[in-house]
C-alpha positions in Angstrom: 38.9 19.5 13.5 38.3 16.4 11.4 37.4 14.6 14.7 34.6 16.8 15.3 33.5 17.0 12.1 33.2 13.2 12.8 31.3 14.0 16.2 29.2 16.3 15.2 28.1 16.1 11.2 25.4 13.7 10.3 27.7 11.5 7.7 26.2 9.3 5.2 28.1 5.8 4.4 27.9 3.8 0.9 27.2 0.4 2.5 30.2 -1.0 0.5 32.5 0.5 2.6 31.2 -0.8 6.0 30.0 -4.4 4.7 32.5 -7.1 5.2 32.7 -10.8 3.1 30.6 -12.4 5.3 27.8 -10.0 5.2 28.1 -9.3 0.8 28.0 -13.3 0.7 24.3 -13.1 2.8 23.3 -10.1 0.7 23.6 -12.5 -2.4 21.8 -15.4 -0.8 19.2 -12.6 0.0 19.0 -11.2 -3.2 19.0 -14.5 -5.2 16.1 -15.6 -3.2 14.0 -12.6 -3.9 14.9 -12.6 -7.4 13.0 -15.9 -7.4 9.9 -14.4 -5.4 9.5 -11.5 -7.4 9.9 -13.9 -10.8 6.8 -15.5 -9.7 4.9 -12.9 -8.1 3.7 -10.8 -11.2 0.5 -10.2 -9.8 -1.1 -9.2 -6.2 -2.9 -13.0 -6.6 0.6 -14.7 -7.3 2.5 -12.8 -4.7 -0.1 -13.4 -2.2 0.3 -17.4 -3.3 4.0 -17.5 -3.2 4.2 -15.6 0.2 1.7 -18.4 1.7 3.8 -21.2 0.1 6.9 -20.0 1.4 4.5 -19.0 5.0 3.6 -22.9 4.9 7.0 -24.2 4.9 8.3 -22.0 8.0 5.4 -23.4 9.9 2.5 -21.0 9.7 -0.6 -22.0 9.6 -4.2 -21.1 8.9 -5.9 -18.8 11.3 -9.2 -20.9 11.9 -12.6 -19.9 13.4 -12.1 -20.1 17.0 -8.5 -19.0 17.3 -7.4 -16.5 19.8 -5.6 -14.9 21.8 -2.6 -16.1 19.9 0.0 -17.8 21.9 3.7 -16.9 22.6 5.6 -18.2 19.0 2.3 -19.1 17.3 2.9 -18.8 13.4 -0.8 -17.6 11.5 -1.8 -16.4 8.3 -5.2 -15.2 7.1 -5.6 -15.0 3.1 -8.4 -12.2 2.5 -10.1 -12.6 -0.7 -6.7 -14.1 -2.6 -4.8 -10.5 -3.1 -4.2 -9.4 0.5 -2.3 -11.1 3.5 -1.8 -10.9 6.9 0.7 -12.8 9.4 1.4 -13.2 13.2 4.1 -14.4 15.5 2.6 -14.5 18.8 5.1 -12.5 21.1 5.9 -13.3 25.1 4.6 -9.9 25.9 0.2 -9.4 26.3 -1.5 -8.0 22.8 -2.3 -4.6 25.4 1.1 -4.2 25.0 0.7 -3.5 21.4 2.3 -5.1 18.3 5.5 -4.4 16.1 3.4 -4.2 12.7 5.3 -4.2 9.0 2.7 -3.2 6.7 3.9 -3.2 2.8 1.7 -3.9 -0.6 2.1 -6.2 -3.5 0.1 -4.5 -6.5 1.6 -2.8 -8.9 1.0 -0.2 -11.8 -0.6 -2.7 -14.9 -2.7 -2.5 -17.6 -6.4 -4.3 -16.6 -8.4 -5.6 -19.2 -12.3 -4.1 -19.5 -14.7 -5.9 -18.9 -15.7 -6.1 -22.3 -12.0 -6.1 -24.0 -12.3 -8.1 -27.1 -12.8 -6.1 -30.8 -11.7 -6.8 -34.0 -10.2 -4.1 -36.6 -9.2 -4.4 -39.9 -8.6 -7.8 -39.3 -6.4 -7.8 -36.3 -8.0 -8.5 -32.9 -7.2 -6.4 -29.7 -8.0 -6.4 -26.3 -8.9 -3.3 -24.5 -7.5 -2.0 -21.1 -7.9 0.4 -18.5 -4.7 1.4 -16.8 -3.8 1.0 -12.7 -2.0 3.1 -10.7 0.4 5.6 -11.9 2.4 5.1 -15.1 3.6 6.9 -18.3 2.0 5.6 -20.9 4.6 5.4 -23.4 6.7 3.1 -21.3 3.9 0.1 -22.1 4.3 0.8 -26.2 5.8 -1.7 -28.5 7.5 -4.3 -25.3 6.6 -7.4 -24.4 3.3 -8.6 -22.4 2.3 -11.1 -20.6 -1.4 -12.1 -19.4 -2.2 -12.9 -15.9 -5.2 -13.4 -13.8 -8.5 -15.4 -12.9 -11.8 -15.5 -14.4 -14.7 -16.4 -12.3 -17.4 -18.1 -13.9 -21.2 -18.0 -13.8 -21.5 -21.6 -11.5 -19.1 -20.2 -8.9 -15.8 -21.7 -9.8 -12.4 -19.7 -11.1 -10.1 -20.6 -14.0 -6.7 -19.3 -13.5 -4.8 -17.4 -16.8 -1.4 -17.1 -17.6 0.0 -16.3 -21.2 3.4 -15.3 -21.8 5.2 -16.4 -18.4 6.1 -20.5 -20.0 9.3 -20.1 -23.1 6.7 -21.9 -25.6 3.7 -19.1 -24.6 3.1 -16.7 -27.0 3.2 -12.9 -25.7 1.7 -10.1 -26.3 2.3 -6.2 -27.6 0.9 -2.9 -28.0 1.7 -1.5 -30.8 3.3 2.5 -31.6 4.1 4.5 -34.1 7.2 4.1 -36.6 9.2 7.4 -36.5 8.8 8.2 -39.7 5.2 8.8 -39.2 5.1 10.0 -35.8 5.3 14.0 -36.7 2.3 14.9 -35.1 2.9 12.5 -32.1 6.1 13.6 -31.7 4.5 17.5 -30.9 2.3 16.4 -28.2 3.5 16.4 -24.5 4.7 13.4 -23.6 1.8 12.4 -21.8 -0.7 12.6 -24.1 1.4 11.3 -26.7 -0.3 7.9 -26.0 -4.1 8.1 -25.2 -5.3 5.9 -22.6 -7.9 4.4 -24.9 -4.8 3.4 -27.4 -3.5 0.8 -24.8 -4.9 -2.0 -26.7 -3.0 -5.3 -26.6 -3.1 -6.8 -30.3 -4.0 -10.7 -29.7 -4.0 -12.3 -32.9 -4.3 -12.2 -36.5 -5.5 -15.2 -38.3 -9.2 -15.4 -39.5 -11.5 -18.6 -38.8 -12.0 -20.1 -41.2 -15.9 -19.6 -43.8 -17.1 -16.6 -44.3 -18.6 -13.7 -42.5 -17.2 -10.4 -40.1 -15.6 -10.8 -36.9 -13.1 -14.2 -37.8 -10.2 -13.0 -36.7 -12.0 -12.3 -32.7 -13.9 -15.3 -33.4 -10.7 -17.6 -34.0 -8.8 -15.5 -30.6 -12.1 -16.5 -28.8 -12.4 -20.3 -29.7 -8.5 -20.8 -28.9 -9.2 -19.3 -25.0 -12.2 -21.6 -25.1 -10.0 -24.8 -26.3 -7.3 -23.9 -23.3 -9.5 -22.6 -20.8 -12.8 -23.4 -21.3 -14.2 -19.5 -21.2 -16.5 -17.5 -23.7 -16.8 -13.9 -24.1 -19.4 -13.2 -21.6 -17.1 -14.6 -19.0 -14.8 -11.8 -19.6 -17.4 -9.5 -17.3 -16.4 -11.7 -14.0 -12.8 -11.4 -14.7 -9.6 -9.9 -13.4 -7.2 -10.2 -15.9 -3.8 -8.0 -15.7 -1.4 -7.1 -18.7 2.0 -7.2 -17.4 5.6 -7.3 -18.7 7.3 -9.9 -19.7 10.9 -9.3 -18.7 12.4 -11.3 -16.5 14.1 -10.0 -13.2 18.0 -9.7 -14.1 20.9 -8.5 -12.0 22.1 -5.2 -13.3 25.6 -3.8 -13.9 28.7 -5.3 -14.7 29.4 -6.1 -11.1 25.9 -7.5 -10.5 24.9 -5.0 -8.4 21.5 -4.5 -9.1 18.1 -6.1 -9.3 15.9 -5.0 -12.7 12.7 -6.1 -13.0 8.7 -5.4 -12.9 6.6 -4.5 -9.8 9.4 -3.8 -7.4 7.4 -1.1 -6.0 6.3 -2.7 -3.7 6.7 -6.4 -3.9 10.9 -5.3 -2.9 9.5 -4.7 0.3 6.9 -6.7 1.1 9.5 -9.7 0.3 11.6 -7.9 2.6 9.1 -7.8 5.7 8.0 -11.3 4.7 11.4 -12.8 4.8 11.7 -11.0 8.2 8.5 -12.7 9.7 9.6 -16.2 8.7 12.3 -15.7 10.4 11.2 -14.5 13.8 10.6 -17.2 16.5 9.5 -15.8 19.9 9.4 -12.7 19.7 9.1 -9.9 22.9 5.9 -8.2 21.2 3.4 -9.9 18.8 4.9 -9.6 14.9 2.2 -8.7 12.3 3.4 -8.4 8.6 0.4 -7.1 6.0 1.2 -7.5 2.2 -2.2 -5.5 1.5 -3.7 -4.7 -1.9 -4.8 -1.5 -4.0 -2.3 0.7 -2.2 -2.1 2.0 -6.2 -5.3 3.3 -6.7 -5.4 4.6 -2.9 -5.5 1.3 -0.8 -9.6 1.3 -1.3 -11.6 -1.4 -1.8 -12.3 -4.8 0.6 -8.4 -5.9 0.1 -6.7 -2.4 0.2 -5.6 -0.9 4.1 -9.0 1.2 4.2 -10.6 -1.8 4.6 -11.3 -3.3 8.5 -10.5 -6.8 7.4 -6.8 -5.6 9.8 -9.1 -4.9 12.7 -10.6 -7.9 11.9 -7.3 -10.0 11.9 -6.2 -8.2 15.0 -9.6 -8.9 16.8 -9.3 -12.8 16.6 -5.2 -12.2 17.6 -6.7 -10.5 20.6 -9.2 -12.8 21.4 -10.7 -10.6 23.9 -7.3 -9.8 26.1 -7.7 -6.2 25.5 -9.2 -3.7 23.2 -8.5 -3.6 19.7 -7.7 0.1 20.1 -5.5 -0.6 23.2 -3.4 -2.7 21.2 -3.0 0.0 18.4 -2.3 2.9 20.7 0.7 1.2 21.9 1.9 -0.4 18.9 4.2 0.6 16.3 4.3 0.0 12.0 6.5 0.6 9.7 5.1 1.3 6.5 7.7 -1.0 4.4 7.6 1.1 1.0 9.8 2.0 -1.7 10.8 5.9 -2.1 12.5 7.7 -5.0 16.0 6.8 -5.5 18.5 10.1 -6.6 19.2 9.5 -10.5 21.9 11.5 -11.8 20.8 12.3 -15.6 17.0 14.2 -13.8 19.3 15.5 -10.7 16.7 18.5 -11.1 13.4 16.8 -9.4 15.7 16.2 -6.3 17.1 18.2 -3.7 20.6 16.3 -3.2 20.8 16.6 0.5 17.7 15.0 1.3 17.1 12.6 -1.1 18.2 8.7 -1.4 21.4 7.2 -3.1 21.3 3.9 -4.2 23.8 1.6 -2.1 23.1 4.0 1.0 20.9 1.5 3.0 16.8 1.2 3.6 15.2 4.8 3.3 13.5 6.0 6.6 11.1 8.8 5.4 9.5 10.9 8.2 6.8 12.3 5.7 5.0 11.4 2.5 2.2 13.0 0.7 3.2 16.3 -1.8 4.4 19.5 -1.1 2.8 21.2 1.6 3.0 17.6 3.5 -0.5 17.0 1.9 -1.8 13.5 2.3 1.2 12.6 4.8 1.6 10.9 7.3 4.5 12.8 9.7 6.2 10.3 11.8 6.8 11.4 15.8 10.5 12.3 16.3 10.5 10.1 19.3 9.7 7.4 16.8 12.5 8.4 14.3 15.1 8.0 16.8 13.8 5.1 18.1 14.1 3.6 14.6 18.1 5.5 14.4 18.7 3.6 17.6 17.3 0.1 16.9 19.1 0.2 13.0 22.4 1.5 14.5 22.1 -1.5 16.9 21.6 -4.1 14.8 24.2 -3.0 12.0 21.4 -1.5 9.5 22.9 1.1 6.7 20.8 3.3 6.7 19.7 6.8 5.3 16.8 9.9 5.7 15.2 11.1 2.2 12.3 12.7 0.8 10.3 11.7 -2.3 11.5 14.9 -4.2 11.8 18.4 -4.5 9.1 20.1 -2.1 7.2 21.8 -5.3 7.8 18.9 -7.3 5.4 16.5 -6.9 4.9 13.8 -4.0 3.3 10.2 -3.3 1.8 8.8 -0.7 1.4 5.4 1.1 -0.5 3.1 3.3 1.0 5.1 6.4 -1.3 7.4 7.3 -4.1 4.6 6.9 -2.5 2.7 9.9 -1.3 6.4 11.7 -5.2 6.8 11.3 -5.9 3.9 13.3 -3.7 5.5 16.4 -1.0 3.7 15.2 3.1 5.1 15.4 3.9 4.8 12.5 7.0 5.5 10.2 7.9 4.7 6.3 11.0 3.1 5.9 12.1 1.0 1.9 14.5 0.7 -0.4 15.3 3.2 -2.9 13.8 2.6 -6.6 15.2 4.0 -9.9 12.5 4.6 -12.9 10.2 3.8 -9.8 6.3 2.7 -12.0 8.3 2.1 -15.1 7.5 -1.9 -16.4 11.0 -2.3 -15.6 11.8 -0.8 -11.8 15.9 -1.1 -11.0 17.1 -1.3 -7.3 20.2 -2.1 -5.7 20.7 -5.4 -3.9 22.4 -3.9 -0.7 19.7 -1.8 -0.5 17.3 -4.7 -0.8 19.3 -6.7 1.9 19.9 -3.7 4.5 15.7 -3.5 4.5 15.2 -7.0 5.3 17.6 -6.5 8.0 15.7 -2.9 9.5 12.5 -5.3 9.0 13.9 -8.1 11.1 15.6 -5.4 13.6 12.2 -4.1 14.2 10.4 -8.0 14.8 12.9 -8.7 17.2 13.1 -5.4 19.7 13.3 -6.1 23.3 
């Protein structure tokens, strides 16, 4: 009997029961490496940077005017705008065969800075956000802050900011209640304990020195100008981001874990990046997209709504085929994170279906919120396929929903690419306190999606 239980069940494996030493020692190597990436990557801006950097030094190049069709192992990069980027590998196989896409993002929940952010109140000066993306507003109370981002100024050029990241920066903090006040705060529900319009980053403290109101924003003001060479008005064409300051950190007395900011989804995109970089040759072209604005629903010129894909593809093409040929026989995965099983809210999940840390890169068939709304429902030709080329390659992996059906729900930038007559299927690593400033994965998890992504680059 216990033989065709065997046969017959669908039987999931922790991946520290089939991984040998040769395979936990690349897992490290892996891990240690995206540690590093995501470090530096706080922003979409920086990850973008770092992923061309590390593009640059595997031999890609820029994808100039002119280009096309790409040619069997040609290594391209186009850089829309600074926050979004797209890569190729020019398979041996014609673009009408389609392409093996990887399509992942690399902003994060944050706190912007309006355009007009800088007031001064009872002598303390504060800068004024506006949230992005999903996130509990409590979580951003009374930790530490950093400042990233670019101004662009009237005569065309751009001043890069960063405050907090360098030991001898100064960081930031938004302030909260002591308890002992906090009686009528403590009734509210917890998410309108904090008000939106409370997120206010205090910046400094010391008055200018004479006479007069406004000394303390004044003196904040003149000590951006002496570093930076800004005024206030140059706040209105600027893009500045209040993130955390933690650094990334293994987790757990056995190191088994990665903790850090912004691993949804820059865990991912690291993982389909690393995959590309890899890839020489390949049977069918290899596209990897690190888009942005997947958080507020992938809008905007840098987000997956936009055509700036169909216009990458167009100049991969170069006239071979139809763009929409190309799509109709190619197939994405949508590299994104999904909600990992957590133990002390066992409730939101139904156990059977959902992801377990250490249980391998999370294939979802289906996004969106409980009827399937918003979703994009992967063929099951294409889930098998996936089964088939994991199981081949040695991938742990596991199936899982984002939930309880009546629960909730999230979506991602798969049904933007199913949209485009795409297959398409999501597929990431499992994230606990997923949107929270400090995001925890585990590192074979991590490693087991850089291998599906690399699977999938490299099918015959």
């Amino acid at each position: 009997m216990d033989e065709l239980k065997k046969t017959l069940f669908y039987q999931q494996k922790n991946g520290y029961d089939v991984m040998d030493a040769a395979e936990r020692a690349a897992l490290e190597d892996y891990c240690r490496d995206y540690i590093a990436y995501l470090d530096e990557a706080r922003t979409e801006r920086e990850a973008v940077r770092a992923a061309v950097r590390l593009a640059e030094a595997a031999g890609f190049r820029p994808l100039e005017d002119g280009d096309g069709p790409i040619k069997p192992g040609q290594k391209v990069y186009y850089v829309n705008r600074g926050k979004s980027l797209l890569l190729a590998v020019g398979g041996r196989r014609p673009m009408a065969d389609g392409c093996v896409i990887e399509a992942a993002h690399v902003d994060a929940p944050r706190l912007d800075l309006k355009q007009v952010p800088l007031y001064e109140d009872t002598e303390l000066a504060y800068l004024r956000t506006h949230y992005y993306g999903g996130i509990k507003k409590y979580q951003w109370t009374a930790i530490p802050l950093e400042l990233h981002g670019t101004v662009a100024l009237k005569d065309g050029s751009t001043v890069d900011v960063v405050i907090g990241r360098d030991e001898s920066d100064p960081q930031f903090v938004i302030t909260d209640l002591l308890p002992h006040l906090a009686k009528d705060q403590e009734n509210k529900k917890l998410g309108a304990a904090i008000e939106g319009e409370k997120l206010c980053v205090l910046i400094g403290s010391v008055p200018y020195a004479g006479e007069g109101d406004n000394r303390v924003r004044l003196a904040v003001m003149s000590l951006l100008n002496d570093r930076y060479g800004i005024t206030e008005a140059d706040f209105i064409s600027a893009e500045l981001e209040v993130v955390p300051a933690f650094p990334v950190r293994e987790l757990g007395i056995d190191r088994s874990m990665i903790g850090g900011y912004g691993q949804d989804d820059r865990v991912c995109a690291y993982a389909e990046l690393a995959a590309i970089l890899e890839t020489e040759n390949p049977e069918r072209t290899a596209v990897c997209i690190l888009a942005d604005k997947e958080e507020i629903g992938s809008e905007g010129v840098t987000g997956m709504r936009s055509r700036a894909f169909e216009y990458f593809m167009e100049r991969l093409i170069g006239g071979t085929c139809s763009v929409q040929a190309c799509f109709s026989h190619s197939f994405c995965v949508s590299a994104d994170v999904t909600a990992a099983l957590d133990p002390l809210y066992a409730e939101v999940s139904e156990k059977q279906n959902a992801a377990k840390l250490n249980y391998g890169v999370g294939f979802c068939k289906f996004t969106g919120s409980r009827g399937k709304s918003g979703a994009s429902d992967a063929q099951a030709e294409l889930v098998a396929y996936l089964r088939r080329l994991c199981d081949d390659a040695g991938v742990v992996w596991q199936m899982c929903e984002l939930g309880k059906v009546d629960q909730g729900g999230g979506g991602t930038v798969a049904m933007f690419m199913a949209q485009r007559d795409i297959d398409t299927i999501d597929a990431g690593v499992p994230v606990l306190s997923m949107h929270a400033p400090f995001e925890t994965t585990s590192k074979l998890d991590c490693y087991m999606t850089y291998k599906c992504m690399k699977a999938a680059y490299n099918a015959k």
